[in-house]
Backbone and ligand atoms as CSV (ligand in chain L), in Angstrom:
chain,resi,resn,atom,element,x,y,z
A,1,UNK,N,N,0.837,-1.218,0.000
A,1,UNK,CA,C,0.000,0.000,0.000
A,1,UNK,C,C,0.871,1.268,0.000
A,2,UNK,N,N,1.779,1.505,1.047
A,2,UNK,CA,C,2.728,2.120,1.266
A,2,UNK,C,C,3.680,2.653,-0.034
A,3,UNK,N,N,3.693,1.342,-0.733
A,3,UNK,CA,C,4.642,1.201,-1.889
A,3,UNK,C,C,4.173,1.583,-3.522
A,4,UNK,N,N,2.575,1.691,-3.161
A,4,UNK,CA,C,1.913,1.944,-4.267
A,4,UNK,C,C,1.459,3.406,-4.074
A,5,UNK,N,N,1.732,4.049,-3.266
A,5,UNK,CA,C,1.255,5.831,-2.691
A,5,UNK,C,C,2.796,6.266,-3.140
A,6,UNK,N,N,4.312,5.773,-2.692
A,6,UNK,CA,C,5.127,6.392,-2.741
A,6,UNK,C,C,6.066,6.424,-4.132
A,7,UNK,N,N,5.896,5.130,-4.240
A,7,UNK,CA,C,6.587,4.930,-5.812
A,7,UNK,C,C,6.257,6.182,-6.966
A,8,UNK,N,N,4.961,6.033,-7.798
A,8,UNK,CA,C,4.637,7.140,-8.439
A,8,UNK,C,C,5.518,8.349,-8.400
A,9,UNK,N,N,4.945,8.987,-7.006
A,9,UNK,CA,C,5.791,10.324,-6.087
A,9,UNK,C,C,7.370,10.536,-6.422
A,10,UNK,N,N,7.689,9.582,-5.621
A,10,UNK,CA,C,9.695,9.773,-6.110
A,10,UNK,C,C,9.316,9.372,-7.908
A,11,UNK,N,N,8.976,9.049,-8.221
A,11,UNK,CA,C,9.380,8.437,-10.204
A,11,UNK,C,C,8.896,9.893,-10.553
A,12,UNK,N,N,7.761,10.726,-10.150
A,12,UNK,CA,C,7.926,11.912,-10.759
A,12,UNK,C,C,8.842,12.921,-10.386
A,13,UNK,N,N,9.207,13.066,-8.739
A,13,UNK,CA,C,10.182,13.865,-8.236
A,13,UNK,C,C,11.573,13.550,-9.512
A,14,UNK,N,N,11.959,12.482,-9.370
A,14,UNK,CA,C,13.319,12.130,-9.922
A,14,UNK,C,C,12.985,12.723,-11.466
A,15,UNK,N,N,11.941,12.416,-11.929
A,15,UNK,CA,C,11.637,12.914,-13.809
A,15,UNK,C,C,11.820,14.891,-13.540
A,16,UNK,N,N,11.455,15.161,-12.568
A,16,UNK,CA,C,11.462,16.726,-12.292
A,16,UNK,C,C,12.995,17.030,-12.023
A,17,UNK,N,N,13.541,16.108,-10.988
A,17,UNK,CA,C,15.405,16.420,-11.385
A,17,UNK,C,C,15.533,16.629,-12.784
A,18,UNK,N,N,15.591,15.683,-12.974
A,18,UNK,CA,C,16.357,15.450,-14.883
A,18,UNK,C,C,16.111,16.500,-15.476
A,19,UNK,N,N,14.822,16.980,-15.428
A,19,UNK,CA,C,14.144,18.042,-16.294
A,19,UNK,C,C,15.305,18.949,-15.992
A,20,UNK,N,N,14.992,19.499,-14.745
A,20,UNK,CA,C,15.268,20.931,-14.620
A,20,UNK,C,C,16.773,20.849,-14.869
A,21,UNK,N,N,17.519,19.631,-14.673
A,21,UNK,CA,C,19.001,19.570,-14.546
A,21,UNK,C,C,19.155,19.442,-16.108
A,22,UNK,N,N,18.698,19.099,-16.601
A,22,UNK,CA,C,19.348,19.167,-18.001
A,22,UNK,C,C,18.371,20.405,-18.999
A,23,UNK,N,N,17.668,21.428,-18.167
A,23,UNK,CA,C,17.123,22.318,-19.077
A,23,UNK,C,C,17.936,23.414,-18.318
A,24,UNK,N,N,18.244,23.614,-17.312
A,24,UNK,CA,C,19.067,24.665,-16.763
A,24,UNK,C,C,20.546,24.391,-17.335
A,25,UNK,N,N,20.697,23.342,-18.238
A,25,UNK,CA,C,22.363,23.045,-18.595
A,25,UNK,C,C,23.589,22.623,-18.011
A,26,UNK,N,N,23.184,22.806,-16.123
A,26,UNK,CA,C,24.161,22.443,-15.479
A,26,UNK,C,C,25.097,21.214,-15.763
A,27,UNK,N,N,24.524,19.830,-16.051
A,27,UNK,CA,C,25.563,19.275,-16.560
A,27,UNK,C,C,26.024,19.424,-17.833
A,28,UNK,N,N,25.288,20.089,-19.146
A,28,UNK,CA,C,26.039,20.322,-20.426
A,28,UNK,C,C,27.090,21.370,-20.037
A,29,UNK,N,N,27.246,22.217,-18.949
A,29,UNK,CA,C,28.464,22.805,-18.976
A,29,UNK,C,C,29.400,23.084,-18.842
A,30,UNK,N,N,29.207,21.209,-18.726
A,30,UNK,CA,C,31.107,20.738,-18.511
A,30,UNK,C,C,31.709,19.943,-19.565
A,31,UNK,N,N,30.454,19.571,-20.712
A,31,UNK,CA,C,30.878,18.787,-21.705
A,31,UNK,C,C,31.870,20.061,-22.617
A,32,UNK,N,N,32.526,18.950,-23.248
A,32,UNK,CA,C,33.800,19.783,-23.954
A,32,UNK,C,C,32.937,20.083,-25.365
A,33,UNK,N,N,32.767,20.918,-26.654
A,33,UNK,CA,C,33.219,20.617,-27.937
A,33,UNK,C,C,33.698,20.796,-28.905
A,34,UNK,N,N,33.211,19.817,-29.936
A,34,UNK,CA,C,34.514,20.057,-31.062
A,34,UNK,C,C,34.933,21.592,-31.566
A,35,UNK,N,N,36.187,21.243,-32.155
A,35,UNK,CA,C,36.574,22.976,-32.565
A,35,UNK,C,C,36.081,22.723,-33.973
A,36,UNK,N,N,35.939,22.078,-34.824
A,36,UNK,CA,C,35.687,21.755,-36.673
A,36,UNK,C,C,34.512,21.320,-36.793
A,37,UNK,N,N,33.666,21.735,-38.120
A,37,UNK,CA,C,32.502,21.304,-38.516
A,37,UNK,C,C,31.260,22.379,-38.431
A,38,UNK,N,N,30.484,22.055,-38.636
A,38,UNK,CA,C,29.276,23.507,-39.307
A,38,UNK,C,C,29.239,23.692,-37.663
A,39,UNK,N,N,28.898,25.493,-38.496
A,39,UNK,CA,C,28.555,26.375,-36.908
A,39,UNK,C,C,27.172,25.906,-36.584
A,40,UNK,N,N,26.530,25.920,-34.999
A,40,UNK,CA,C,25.354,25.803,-34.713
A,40,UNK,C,C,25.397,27.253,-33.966
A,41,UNK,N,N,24.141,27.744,-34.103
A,41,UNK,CA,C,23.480,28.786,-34.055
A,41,UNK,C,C,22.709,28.795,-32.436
A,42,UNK,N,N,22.566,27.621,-31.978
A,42,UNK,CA,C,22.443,27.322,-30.450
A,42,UNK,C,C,23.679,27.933,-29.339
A,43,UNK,N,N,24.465,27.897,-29.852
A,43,UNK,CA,C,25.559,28.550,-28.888
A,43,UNK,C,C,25.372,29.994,-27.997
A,44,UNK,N,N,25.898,29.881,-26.902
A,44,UNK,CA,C,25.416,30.673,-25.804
A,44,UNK,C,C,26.018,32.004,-26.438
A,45,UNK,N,N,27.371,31.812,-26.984
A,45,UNK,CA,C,27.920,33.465,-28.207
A,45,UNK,C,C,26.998,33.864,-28.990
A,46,UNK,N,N,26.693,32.810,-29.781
A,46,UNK,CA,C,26.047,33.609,-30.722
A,46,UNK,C,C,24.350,33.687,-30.013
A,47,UNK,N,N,23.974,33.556,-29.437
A,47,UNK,CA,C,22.635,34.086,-28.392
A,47,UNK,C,C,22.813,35.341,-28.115
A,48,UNK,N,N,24.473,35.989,-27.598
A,48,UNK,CA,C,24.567,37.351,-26.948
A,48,UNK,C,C,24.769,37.901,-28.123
A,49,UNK,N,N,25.549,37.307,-29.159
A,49,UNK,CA,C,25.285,38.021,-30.449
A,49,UNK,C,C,23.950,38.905,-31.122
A,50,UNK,N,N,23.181,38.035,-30.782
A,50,UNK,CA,C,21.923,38.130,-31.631
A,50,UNK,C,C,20.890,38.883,-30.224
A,51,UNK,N,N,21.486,38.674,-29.445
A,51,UNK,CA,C,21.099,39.744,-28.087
A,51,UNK,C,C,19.730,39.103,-27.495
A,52,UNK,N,N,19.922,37.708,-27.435
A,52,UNK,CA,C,18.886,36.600,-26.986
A,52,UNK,C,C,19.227,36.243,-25.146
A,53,UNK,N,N,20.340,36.769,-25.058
A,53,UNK,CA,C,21.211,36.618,-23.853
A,53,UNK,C,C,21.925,37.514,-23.187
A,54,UNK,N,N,21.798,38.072,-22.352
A,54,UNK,CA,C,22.853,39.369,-21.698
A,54,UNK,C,C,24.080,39.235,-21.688
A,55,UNK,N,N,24.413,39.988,-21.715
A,55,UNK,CA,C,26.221,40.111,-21.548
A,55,UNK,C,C,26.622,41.508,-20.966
A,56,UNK,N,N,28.073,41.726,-19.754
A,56,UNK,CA,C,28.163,42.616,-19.911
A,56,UNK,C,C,29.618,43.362,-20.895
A,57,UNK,N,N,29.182,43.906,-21.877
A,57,UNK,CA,C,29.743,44.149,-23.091
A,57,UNK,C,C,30.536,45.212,-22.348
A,58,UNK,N,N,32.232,44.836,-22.633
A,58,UNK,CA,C,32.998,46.314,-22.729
A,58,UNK,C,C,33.706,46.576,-23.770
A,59,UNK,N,N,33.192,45.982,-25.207
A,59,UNK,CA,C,33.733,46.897,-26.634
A,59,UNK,C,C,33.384,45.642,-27.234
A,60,UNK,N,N,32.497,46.917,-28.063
A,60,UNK,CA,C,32.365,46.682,-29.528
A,60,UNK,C,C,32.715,47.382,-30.868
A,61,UNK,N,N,32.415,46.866,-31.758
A,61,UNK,CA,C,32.694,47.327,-32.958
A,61,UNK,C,C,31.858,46.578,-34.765
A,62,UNK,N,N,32.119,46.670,-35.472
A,62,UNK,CA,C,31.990,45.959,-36.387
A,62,UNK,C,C,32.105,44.767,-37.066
A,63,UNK,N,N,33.164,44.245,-36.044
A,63,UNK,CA,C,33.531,42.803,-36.623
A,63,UNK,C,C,33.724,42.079,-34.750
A,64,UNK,N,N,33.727,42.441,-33.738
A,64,UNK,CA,C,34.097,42.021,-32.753
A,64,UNK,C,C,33.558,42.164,-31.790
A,65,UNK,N,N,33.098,41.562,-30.516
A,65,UNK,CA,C,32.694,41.545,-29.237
A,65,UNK,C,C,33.309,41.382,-28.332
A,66,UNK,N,N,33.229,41.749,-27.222
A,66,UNK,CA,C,34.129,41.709,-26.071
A,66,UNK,C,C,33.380,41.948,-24.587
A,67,UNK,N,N,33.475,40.818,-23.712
A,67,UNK,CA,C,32.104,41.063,-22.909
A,67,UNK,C,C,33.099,40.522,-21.327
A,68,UNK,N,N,32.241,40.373,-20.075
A,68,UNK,CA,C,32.852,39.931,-19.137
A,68,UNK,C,C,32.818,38.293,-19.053
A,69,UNK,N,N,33.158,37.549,-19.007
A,69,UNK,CA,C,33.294,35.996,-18.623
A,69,UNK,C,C,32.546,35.975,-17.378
A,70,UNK,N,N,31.112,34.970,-17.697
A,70,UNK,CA,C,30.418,34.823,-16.430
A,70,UNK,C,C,31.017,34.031,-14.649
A,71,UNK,N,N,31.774,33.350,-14.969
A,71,UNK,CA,C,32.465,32.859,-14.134
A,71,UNK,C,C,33.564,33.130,-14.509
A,72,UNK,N,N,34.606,34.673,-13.518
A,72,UNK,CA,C,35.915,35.062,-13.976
A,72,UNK,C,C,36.530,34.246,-13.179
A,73,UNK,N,N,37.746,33.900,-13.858
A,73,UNK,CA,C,38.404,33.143,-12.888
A,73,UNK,C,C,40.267,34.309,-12.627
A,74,UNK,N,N,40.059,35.210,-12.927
A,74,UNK,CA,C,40.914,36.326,-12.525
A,74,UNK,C,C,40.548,37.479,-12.231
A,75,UNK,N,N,40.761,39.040,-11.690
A,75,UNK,CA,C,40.193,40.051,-11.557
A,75,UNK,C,C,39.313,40.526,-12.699
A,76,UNK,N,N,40.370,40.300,-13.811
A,76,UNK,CA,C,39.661,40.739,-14.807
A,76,UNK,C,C,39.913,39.703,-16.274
A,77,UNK,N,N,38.512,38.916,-16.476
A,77,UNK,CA,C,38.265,37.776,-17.063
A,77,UNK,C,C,36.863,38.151,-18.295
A,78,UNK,N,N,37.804,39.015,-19.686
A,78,UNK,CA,C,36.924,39.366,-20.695
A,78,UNK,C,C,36.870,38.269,-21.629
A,79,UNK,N,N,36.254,38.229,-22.331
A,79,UNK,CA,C,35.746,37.463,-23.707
A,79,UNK,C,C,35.578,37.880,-24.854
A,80,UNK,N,N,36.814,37.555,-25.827
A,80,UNK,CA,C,36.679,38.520,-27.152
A,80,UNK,C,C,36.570,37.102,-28.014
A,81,UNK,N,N,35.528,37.941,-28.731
A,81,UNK,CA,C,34.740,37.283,-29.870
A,81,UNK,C,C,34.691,37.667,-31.350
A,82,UNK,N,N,34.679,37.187,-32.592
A,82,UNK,CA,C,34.513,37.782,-33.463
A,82,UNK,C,C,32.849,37.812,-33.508
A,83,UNK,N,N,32.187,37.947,-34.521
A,83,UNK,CA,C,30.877,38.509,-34.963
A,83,UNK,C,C,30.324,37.208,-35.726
A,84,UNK,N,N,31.474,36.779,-36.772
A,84,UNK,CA,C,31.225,36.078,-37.715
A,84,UNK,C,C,30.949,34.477,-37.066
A,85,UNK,N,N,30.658,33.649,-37.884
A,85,UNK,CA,C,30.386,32.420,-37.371
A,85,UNK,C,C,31.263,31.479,-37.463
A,86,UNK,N,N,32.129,31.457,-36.564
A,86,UNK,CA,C,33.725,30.409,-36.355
A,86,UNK,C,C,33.280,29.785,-35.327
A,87,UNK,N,N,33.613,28.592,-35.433
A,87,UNK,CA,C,33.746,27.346,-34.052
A,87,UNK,C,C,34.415,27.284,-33.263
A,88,UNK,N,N,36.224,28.055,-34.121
A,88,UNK,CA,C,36.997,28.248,-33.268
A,88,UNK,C,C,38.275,29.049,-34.095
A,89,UNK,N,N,39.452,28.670,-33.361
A,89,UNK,CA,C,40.805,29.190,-34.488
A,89,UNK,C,C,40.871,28.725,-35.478
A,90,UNK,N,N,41.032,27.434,-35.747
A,90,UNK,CA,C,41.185,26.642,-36.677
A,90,UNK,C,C,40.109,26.959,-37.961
A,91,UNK,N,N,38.728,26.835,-37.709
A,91,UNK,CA,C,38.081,27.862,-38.617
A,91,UNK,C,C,38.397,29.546,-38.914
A,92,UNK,N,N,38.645,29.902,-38.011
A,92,UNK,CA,C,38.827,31.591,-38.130
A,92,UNK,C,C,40.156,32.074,-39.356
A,93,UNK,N,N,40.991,30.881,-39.075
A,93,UNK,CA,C,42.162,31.268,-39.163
A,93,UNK,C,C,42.262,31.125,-40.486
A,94,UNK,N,N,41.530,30.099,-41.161
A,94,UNK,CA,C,41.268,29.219,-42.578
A,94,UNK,C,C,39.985,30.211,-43.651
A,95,UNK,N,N,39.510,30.443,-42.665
A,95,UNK,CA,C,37.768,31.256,-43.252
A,95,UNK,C,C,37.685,32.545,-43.579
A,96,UNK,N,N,38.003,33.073,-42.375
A,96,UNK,CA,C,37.596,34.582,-41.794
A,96,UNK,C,C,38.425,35.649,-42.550
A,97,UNK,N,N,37.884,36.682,-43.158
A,97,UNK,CA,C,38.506,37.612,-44.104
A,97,UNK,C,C,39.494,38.240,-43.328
A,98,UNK,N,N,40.470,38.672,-44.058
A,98,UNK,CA,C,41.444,39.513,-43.690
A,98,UNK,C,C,41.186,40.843,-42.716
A,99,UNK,N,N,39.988,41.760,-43.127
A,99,UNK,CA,C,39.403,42.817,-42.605
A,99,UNK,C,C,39.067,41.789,-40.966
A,100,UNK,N,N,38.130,40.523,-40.790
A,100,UNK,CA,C,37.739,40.550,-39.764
A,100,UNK,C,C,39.233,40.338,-39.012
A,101,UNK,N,N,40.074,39.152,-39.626
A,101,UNK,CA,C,41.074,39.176,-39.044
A,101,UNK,C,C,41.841,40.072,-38.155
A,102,UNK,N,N,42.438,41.106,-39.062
A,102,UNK,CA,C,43.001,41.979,-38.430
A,102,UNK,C,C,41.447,42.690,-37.751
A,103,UNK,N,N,40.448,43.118,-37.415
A,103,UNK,CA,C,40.150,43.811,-36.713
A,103,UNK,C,C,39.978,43.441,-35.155
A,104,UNK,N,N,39.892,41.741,-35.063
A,104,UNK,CA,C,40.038,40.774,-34.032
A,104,UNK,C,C,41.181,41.025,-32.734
A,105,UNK,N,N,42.355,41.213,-34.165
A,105,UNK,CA,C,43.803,41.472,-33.405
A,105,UNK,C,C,44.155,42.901,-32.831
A,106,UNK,N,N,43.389,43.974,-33.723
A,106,UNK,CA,C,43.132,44.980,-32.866
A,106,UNK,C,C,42.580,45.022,-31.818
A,107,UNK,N,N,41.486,44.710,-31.795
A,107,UNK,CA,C,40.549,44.758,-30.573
A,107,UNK,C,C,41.231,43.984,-29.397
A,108,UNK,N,N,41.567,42.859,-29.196
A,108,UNK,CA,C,42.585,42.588,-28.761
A,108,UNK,C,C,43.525,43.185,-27.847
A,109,UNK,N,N,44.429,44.417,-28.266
A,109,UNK,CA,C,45.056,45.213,-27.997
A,109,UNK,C,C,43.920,46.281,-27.231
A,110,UNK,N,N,42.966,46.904,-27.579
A,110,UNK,CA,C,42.378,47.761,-27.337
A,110,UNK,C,C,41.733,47.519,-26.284
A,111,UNK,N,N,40.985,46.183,-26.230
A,111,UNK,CA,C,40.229,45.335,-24.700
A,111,UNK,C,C,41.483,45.691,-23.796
A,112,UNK,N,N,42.402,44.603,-23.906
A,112,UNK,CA,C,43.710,45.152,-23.121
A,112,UNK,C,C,43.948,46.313,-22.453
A,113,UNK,N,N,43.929,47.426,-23.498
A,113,UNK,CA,C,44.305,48.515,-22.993
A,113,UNK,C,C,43.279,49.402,-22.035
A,114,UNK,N,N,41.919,49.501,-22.610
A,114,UNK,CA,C,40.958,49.408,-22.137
A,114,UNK,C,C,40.743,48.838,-20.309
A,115,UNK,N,N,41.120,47.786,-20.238
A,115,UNK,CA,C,40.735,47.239,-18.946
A,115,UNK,C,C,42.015,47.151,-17.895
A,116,UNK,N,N,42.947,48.461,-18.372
A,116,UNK,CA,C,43.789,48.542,-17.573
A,116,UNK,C,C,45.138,47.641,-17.568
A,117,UNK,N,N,44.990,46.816,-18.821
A,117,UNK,CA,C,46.321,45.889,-18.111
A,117,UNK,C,C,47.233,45.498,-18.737
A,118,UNK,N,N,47.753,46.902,-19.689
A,118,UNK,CA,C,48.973,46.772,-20.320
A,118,UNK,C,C,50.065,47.172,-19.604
A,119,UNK,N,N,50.112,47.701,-18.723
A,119,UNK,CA,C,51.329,48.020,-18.260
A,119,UNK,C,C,51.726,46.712,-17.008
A,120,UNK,N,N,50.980,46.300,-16.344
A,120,UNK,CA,C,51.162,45.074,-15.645
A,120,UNK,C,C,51.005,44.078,-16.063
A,121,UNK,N,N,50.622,43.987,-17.581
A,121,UNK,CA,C,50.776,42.556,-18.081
A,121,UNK,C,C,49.196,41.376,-18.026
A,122,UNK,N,N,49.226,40.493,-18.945
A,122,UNK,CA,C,47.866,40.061,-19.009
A,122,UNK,C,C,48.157,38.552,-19.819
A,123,UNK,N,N,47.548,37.673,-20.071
A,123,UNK,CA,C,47.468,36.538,-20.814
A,123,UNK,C,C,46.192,36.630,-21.560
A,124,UNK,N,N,46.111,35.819,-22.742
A,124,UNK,CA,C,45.572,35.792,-23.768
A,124,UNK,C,C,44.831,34.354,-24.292
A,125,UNK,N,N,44.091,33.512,-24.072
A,125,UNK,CA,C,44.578,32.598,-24.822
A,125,UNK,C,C,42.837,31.990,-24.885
A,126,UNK,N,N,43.026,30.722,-26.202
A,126,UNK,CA,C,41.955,30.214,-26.800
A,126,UNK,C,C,41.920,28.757,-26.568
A,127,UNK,N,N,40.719,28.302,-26.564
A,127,UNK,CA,C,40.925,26.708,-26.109
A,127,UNK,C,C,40.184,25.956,-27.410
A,128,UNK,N,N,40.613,25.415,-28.144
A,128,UNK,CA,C,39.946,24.779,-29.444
A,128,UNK,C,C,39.838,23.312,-29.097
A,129,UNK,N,N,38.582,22.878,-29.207
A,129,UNK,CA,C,38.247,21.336,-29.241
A,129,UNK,C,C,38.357,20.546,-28.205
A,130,UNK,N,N,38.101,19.069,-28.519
A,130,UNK,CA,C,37.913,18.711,-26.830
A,130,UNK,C,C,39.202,18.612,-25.883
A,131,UNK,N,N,40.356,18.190,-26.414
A,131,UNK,CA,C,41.525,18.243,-26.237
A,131,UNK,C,C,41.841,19.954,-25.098
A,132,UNK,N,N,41.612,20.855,-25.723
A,132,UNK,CA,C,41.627,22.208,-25.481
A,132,UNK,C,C,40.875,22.629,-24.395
A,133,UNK,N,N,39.863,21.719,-24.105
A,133,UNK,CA,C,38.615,21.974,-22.875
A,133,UNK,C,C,37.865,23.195,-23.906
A,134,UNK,N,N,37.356,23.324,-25.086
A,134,UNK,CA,C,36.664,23.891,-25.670
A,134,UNK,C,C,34.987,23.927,-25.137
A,135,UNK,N,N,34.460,24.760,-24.356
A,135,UNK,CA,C,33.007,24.844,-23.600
A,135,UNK,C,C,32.056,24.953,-24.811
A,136,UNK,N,N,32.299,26.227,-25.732
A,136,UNK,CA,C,31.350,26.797,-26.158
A,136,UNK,C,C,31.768,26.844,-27.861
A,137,UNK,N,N,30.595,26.557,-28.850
A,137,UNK,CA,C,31.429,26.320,-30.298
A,137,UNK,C,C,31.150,27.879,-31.120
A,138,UNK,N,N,31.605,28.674,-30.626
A,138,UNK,CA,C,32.135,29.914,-30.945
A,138,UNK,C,C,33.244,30.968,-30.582
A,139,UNK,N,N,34.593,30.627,-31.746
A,139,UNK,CA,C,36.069,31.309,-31.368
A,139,UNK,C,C,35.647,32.455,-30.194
A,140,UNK,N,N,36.564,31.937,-29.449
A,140,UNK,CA,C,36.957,33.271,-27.860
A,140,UNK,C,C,38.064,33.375,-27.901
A,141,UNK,N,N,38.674,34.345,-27.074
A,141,UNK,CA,C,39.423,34.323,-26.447
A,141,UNK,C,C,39.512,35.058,-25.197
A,142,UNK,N,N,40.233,34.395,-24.071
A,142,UNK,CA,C,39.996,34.847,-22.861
A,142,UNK,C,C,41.153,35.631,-22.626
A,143,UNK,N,N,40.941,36.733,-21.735
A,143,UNK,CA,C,41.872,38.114,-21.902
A,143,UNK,C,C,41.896,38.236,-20.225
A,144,UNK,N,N,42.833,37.607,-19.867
A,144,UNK,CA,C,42.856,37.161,-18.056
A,144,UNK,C,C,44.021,38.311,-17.466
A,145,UNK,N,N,43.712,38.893,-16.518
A,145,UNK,CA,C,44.480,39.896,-15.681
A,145,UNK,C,C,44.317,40.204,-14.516
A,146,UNK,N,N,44.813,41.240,-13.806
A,146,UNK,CA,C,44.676,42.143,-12.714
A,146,UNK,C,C,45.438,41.633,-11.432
A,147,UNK,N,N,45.827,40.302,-11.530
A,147,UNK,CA,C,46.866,39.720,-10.733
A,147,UNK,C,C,47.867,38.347,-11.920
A,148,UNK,N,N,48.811,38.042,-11.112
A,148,UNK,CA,C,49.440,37.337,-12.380
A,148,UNK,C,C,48.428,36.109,-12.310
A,149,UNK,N,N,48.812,35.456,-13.552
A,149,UNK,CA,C,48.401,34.718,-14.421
A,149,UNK,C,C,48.820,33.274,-13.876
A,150,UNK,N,N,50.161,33.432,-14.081
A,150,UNK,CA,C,50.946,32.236,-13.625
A,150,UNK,C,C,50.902,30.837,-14.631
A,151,UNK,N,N,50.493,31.186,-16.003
A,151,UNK,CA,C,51.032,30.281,-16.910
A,151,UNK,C,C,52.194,29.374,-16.738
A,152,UNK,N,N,53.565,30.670,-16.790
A,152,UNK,CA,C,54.661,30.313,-16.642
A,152,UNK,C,C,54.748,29.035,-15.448
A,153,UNK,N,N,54.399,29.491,-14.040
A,153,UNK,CA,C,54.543,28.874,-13.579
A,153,UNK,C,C,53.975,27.284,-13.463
A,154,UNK,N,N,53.053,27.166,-13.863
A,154,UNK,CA,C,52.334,26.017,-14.217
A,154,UNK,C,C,52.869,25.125,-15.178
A,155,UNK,N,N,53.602,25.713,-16.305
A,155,UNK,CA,C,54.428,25.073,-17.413
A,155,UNK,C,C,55.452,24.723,-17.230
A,156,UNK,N,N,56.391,25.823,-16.070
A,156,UNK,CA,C,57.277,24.764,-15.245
A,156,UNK,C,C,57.266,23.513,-14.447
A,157,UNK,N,N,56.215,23.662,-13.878
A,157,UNK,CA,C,55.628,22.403,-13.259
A,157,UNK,C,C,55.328,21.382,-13.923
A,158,UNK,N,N,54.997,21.964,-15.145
A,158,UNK,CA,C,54.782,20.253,-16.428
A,158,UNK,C,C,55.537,19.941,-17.064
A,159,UNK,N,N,56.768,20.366,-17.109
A,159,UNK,CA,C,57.773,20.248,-17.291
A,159,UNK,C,C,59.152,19.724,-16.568
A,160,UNK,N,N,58.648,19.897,-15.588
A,160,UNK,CA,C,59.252,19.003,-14.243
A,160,UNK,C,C,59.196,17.960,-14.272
A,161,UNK,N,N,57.789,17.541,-14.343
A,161,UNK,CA,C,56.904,16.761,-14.384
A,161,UNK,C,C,57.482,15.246,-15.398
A,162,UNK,N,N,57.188,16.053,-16.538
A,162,UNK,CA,C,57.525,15.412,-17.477
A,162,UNK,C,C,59.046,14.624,-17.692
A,163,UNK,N,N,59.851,15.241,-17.149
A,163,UNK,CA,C,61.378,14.692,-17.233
A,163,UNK,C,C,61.687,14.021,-16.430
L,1,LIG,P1,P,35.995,27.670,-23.003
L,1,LIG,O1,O,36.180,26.569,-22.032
L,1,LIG,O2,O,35.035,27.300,-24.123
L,1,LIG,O3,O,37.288,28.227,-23.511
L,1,LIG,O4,O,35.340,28.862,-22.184
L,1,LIG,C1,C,34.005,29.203,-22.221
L,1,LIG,C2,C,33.834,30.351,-21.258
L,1,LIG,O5,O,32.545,30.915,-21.459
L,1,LIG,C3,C,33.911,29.947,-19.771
L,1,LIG,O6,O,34.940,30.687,-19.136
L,1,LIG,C4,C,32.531,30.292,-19.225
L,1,LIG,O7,O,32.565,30.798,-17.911
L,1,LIG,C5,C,32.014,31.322,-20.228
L,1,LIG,N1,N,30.563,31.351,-20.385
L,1,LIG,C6,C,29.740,30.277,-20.564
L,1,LIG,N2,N,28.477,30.677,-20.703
L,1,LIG,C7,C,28.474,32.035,-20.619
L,1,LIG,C8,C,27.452,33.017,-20.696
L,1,LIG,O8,O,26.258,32.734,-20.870
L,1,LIG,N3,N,27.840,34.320,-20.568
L,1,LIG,C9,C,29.149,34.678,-20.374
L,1,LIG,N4,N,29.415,35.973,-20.264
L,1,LIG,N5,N,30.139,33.761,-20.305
L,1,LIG,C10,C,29.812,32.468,-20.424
């Protein structure tokens, strides 16, 4: 009796986990993906692109975006984007016109300068594919500062490591 009142109950509770856990994304947002192959238009970039999604934007322009990283993992943790529809470098680098190109690499410089952290220094860098820990299938790059970085030091350590 007991077993026929409670069963039902938990089988829908548990169907209401799943739901909400896989419509809120929490576990898709640890899956890695690929850097190659057609753009999808689902991507959380191109959402703020198309302004389906907030962001807080500190430069734009014509060919480029540049916004805060929702989870920074340094003082200052921006997100530069092109406009166009790349998966990643490897597309950008192969595809993407010269004009967007270079205006990418400007902006770049200008976010930088912009957020204070050319004179103390900053890291730069892009994660392509699963290998790369690639989150999201639209080229970024993360523009990390305001205390060190500590690349270096980490690469010494794998390098230690390694020998
Ligand atoms: P990846 O691992 O692909 O190089 O990095 C993806 C980055 O995008 C992560 O640092 C993550 O915090 C950030 N991110 C994911 N979703 C959103 C979002 O909706 N808004 C913003 N601003 N950043 C996001």
């Amino acid at each position: 009796m007991i077993n026929q009142l409670f069963t039902p109950m938990i089988n829908k509770l548990f169907l209401t986990f799943l739901l909400v856990t896989f419509s809120s994304g929490s576990l898709a947002n640890t899956e890695t993906v690929s850097g190659i192959g057609k753009y999808d238009d689902n991507n959380v970039f191109s959402k703020i692109l198309r302004g389906k999604l907030p962001a807080k934007i500190v430069f734009e322009d014509e060919f480029v975006l540049a916004f805060e990283d929702i989870h920074p993992i340094k003082p200052v943790h921006v997100l530069i984007i092109p406009k166009g529809k790349y998966r990643s470098l490897v597309d950008f680098s192969s595809k993407a016109s010269e004009q967007e190109i270079i205006a990418l690499v400007r902006a770049m410089g200008k976010v930088a300068k912009l957020m204070g952290l050319t004179e103390k220094g900053f890291s730069l860098m892009t994660n392509s594919g699963h290998n790369g820990g690639q989150m999201v299938a639209h080229l970024h790059f993360h523009l990390l500062g305001g205390e060190p970085v500590n690349w270096e030091e980490a690469l010494r350590e794998k390098n230690t490591t390694d020998n």
